[in-house]
C-alpha positions as a Markdown table, in Angstrom:
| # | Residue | x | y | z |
|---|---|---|---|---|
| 1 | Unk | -152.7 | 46.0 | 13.9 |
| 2 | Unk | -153.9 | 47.7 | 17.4 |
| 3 | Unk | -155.2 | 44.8 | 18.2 |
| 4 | Unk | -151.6 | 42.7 | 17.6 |
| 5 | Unk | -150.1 | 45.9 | 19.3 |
| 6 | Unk | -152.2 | 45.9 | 22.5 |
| 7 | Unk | -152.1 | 42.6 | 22.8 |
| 8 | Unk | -148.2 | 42.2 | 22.8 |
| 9 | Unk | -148.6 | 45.2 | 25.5 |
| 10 | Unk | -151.0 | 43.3 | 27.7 |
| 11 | Unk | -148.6 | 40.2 | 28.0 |
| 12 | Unk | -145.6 | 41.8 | 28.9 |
| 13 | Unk | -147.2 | 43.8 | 31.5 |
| 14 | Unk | -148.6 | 40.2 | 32.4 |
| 15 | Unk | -145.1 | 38.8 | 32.1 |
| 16 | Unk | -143.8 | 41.7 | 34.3 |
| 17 | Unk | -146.4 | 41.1 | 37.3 |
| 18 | Unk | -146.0 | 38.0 | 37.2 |
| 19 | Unk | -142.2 | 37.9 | 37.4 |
| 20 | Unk | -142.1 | 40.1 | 40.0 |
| 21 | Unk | -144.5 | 38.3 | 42.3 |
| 22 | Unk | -142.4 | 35.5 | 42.0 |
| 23 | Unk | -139.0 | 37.5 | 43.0 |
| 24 | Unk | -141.5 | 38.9 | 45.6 |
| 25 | Unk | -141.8 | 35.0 | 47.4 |
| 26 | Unk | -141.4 | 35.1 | 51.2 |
| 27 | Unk | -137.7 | 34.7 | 52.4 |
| 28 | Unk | -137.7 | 33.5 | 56.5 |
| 29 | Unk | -134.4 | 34.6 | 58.5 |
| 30 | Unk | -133.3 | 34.9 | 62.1 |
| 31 | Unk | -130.6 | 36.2 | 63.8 |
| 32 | Unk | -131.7 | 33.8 | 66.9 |
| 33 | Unk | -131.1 | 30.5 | 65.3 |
| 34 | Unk | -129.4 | 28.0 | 67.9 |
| 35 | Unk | -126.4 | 25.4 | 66.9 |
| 36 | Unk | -125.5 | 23.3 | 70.1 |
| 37 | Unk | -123.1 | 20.4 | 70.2 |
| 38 | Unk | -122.1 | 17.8 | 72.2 |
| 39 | Unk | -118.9 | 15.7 | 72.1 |
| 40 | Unk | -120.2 | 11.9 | 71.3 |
| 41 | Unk | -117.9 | 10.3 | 73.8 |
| 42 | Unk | -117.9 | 13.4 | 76.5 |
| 43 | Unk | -121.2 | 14.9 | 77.7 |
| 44 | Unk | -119.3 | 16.9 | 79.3 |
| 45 | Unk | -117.9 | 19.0 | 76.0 |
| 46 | Unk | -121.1 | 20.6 | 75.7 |
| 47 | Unk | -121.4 | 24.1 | 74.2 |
| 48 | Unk | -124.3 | 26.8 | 72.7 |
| 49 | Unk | -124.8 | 29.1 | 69.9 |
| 50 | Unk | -127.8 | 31.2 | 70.1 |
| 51 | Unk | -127.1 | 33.9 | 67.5 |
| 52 | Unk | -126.5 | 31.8 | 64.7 |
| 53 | Unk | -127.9 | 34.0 | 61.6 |
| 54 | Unk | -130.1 | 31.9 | 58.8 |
| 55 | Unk | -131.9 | 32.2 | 55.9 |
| 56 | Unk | -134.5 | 30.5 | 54.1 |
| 57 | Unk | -136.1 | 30.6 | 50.7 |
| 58 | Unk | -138.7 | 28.9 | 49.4 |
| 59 | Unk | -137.0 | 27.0 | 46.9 |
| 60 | Unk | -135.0 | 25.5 | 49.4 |
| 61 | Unk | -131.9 | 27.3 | 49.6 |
| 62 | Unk | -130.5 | 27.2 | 53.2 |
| 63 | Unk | -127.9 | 28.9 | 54.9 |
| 64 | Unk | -126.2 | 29.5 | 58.2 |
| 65 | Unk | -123.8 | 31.7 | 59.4 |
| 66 | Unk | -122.3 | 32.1 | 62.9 |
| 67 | Unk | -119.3 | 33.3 | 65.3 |
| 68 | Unk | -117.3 | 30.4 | 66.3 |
| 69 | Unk | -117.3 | 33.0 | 69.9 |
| 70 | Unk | -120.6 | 32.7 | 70.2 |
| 71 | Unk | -120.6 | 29.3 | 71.4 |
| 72 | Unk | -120.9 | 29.6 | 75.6 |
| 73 | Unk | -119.4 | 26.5 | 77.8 |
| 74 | Unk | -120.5 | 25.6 | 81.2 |
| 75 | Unk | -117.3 | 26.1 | 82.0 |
| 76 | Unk | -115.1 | 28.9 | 81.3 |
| 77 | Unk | -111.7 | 27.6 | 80.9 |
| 78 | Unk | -113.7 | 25.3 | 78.0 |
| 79 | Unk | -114.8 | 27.9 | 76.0 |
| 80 | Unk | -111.3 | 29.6 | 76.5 |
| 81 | Unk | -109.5 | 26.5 | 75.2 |
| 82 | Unk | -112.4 | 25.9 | 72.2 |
| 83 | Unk | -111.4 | 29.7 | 70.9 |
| 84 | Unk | -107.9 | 29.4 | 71.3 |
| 85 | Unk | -106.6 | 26.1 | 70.8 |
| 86 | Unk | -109.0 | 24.0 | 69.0 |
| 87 | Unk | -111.3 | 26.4 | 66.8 |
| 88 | Unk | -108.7 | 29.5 | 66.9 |
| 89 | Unk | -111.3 | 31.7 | 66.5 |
| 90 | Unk | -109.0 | 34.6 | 66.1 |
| 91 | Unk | -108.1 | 33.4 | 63.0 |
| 92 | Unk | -111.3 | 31.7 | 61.6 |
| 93 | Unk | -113.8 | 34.2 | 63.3 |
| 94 | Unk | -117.3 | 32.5 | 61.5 |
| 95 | Unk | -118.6 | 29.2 | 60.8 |
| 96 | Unk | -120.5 | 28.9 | 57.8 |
| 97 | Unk | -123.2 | 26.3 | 56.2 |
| 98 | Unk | -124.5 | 27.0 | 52.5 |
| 99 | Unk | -127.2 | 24.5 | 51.1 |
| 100 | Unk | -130.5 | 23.1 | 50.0 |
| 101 | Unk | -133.4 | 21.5 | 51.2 |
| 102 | Unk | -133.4 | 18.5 | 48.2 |
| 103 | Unk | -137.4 | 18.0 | 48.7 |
| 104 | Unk | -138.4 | 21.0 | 49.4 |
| 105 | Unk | -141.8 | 20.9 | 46.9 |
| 106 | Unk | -143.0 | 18.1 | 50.2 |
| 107 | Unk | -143.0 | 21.1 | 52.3 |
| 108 | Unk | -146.2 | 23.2 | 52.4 |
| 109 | Unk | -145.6 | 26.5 | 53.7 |
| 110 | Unk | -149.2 | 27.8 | 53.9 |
| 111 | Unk | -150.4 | 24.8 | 55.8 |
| 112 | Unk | -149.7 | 23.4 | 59.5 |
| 113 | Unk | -147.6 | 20.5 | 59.7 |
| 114 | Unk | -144.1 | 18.9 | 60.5 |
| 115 | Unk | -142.4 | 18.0 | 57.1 |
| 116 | Unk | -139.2 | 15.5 | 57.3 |
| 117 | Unk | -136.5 | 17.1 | 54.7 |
| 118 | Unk | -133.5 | 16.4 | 53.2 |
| 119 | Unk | -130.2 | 19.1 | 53.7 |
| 120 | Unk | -127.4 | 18.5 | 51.0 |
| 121 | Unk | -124.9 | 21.2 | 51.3 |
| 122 | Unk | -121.2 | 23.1 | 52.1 |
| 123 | Unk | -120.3 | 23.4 | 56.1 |
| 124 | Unk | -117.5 | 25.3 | 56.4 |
| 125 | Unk | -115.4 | 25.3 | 59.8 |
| 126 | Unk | -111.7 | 26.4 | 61.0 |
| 127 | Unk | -111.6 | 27.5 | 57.1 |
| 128 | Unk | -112.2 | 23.6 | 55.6 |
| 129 | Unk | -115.3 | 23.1 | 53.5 |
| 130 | Unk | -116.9 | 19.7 | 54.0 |
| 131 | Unk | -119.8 | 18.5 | 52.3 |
| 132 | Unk | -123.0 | 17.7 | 54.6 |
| 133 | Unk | -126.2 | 15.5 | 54.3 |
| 134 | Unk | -128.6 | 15.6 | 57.1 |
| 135 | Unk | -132.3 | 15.1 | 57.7 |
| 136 | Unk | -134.4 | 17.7 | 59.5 |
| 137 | Unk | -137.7 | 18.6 | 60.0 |
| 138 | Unk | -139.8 | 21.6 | 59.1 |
| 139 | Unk | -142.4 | 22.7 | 60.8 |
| 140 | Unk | -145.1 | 25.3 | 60.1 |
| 141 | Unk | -147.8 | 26.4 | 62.8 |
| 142 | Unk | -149.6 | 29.3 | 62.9 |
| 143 | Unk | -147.8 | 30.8 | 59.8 |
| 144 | Unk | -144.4 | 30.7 | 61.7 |
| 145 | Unk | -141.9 | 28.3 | 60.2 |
| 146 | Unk | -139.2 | 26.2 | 62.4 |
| 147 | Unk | -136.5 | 23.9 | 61.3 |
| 148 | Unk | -134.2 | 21.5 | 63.5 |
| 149 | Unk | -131.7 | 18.6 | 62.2 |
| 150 | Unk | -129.3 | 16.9 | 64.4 |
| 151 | Unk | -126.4 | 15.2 | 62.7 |
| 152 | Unk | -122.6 | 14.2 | 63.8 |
| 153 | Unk | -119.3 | 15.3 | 62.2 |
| 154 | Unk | -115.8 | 14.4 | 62.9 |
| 155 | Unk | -113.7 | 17.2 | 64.1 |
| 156 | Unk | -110.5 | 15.7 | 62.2 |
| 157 | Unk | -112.6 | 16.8 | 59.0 |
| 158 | Unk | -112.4 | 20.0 | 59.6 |
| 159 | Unk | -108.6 | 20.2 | 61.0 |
| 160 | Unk | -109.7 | 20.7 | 64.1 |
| 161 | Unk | -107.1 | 18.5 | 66.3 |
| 162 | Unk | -105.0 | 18.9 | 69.8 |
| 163 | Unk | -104.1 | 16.3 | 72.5 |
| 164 | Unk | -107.6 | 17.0 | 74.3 |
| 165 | Unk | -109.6 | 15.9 | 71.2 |
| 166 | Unk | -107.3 | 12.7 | 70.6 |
| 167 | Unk | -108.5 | 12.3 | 74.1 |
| 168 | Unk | -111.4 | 13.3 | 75.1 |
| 169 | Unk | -113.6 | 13.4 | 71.3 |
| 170 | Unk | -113.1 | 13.7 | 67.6 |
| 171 | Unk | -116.8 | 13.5 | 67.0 |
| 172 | Unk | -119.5 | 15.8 | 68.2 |
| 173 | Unk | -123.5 | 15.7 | 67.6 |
| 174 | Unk | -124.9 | 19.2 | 66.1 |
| 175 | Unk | -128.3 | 20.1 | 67.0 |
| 176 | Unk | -129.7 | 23.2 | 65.3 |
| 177 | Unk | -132.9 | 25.0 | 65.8 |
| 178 | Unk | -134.1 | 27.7 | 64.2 |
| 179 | Unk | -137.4 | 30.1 | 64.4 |
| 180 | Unk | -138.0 | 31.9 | 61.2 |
| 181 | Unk | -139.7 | 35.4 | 60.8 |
């Protein structure tokens, strides 16, 4: 019976290590990440975000999460007209992307090495959810972990309108870049 006993001791303090080394996993963030986009028909519409705020977790989870202010024109009177006409970042302050990595078990955290991924997730922007699909890499090099996608979205999506856009562009390239710690 003290054998049965100790025993049934022994694997839940087993169970309980073990769980909490897995809750214990490493989770990568930086408040540095950098969104850039450039209209597809206008080089000129050309703007930078480098205090996007992501998160990674080994399982794959993803997530962004930036102030549609943050993003800095060339020009001045741009980035006046982004925040107030076109973005109205007054009234929807943050920009927001939720998702997942879908092949994340190809990625090999402990070993140098540029891994092509998969992103499925939500982007939210001027208050509309869209889903997004996009292809990235992730790179690990000396234990530090990068990730960069580019991928294009239409700015009619999102509600994002105005005589300038009919004009000028309703689709814009996203780059993003982001250095994990």
């Amino acid at each position: 019976m003290k054998k049965k006993f100790g025993f049934i001791i022994l694997a839940m303090v087993s169970s309980i290590v073990t769980n909490a080394q897995v809750s214990a996993q490493k989770i990568w963030e930086t408040k540095t990440a950098q969104v850039r986009f450039i209209a597809v028909d206008d080089k000129d519409i050309d703007a930078v975000n480098k205090e996007a705020v992501s998160r990674l977790e080994p399982n794959g989870k993803l997530s962004f999460t930036m102030l549609m202010k943050g993003f800095h024109f060339d020009m001045g009177k741009m980035e006046e007209h982004f925040n107030e006409e076109y973005v109205e970042s007054n009234k929807f302050p943050r920009a927001f992307f939720n998702g997942q990595i879908t092949n994340i078990k190809t990625v090999e955290f402990k070993k140098d090495g540029k891994y092509p991924v998969t992103i499925t997730g939500a982007m939210q922007v001027h208050g509309v959810n869209k889903a997004i699909q996009a292809n990235g890499i992730v790179e690990v090099k000396n234990g530090i972990i990068s990730a960069n996608s580019k991928f294009t979205v239409s700015l009619k999506d999102f509600g994002i309108g105005g005589i300038l856009i009919k004009m000028v562009a309703n689709k814009i390239d996203v780059e993003v870049n982001a250095t994990y710690q």
